[in-house]
N, C-alpha and C positions, 0 to 999 in steps of 0.2 A: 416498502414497509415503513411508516411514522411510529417513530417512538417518543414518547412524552415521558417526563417525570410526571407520580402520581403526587396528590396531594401531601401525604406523610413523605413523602422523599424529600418534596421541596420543603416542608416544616423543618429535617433534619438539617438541610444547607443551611440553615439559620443560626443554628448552632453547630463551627464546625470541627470545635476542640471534641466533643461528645463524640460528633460523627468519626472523627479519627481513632478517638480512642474505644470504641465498638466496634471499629473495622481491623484493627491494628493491636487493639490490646491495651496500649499505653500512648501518652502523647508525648513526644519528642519535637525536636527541632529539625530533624533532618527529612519526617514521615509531612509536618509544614509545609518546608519549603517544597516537598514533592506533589502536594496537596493546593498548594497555591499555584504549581507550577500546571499541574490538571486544566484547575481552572481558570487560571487563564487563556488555556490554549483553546476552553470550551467559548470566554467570551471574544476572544480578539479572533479566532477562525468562522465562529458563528454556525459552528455544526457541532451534533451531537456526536456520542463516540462510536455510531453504526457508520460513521462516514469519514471516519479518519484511523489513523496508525500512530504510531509513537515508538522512538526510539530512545532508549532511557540509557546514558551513558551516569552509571554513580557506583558501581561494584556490586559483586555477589555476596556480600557478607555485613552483615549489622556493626556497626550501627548505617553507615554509610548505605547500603542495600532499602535502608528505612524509608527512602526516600522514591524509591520505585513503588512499594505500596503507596505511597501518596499520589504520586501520579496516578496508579490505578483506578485510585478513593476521587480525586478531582475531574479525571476527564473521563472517566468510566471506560477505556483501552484496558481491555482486562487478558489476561492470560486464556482466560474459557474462551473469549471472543478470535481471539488470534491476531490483535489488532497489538498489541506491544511487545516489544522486544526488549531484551534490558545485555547490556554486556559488562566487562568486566572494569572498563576503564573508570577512573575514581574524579571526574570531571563533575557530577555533579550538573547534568544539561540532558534537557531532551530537544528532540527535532522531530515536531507534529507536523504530519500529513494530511491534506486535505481529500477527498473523493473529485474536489472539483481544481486539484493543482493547488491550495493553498498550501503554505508554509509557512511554519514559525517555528526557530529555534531560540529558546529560552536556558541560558545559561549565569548559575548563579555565581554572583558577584565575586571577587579574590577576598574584599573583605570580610563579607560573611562568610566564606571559606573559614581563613583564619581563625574568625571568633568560633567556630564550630572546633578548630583545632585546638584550640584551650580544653585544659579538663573541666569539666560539667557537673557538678554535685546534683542529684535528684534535685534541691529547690532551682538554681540554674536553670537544668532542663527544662522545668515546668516555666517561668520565668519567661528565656529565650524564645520557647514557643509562644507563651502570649503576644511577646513581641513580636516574632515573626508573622502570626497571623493577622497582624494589624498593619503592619509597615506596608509601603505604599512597594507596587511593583516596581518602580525604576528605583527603588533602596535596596530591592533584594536579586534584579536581576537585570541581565542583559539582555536586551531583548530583540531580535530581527526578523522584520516578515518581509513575506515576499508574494 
């Protein structure tokens, strides 16, 4: 089975604060980094999310949990699908599986850690997340394939 993005999906990847915050409700920095953590795993594996798995280690609970909807939202491993898994540990890291043995675990950085550990005032929030969506992946994360 081939699955494509249809036109209007890949219009929404163009804009992808909107898309967060229509899947998510609101845009934060933590639903970002799970969002940029997605897609990357969509460009550096080079398979869509019918042909891979994901294991989301960031907690069961918000704001830190916000970050597994991102994953969702970026590499399309969806709960319906049965393709991702999320546990309780507060690491902040997923480990994508490929259909054909690829791997990539992407684990965000100590220091954006930290600065997430700062308090956040809603202009903050909005702020950090522009940032984050723009900063390059080796600023926001550790990155290893295989």
């Amino acid at each position: 089975m081939h699955h494509e993005l249809g036109e209007a999906a890949r219009r929404l990847d163009e804009e992808p604060l909107v898309l967060i915050e229509r899947f998510h409700g609101h845009v934060g920095p933590y639903v970002v980094l799970g969002y940029r953590t997605g897609r990357l795993a969509i460009d550096r594996l080079g398979v869509n999310a019918f042909k891979m798995h994901v294991e989301v280690r960031a907690g069961t609970r918000p704001p830190k949990s916000c970050y597994v909807d991102g994953v969702q939202l970026g590499s399309g491993c969806t709960l319906g699908k049965g393709n991702i898994a999320a546990g309780d540990e507060v690491t902040m890291e997923a480990r994508f599986t490929s259909d054909d043995g690829g791997h990539l675990h992407v684990r965000t950085r100590p220091e954006v850690l930290d600065r997430l550990g700062q308090r956040l005032d809603p202009g903050d929030m909005q702020r950090t997340s522009e940032e984050f969506i723009s900063m390059s992946d080796d600023d926001l994360f550790i990155i290893s394939q295989d």
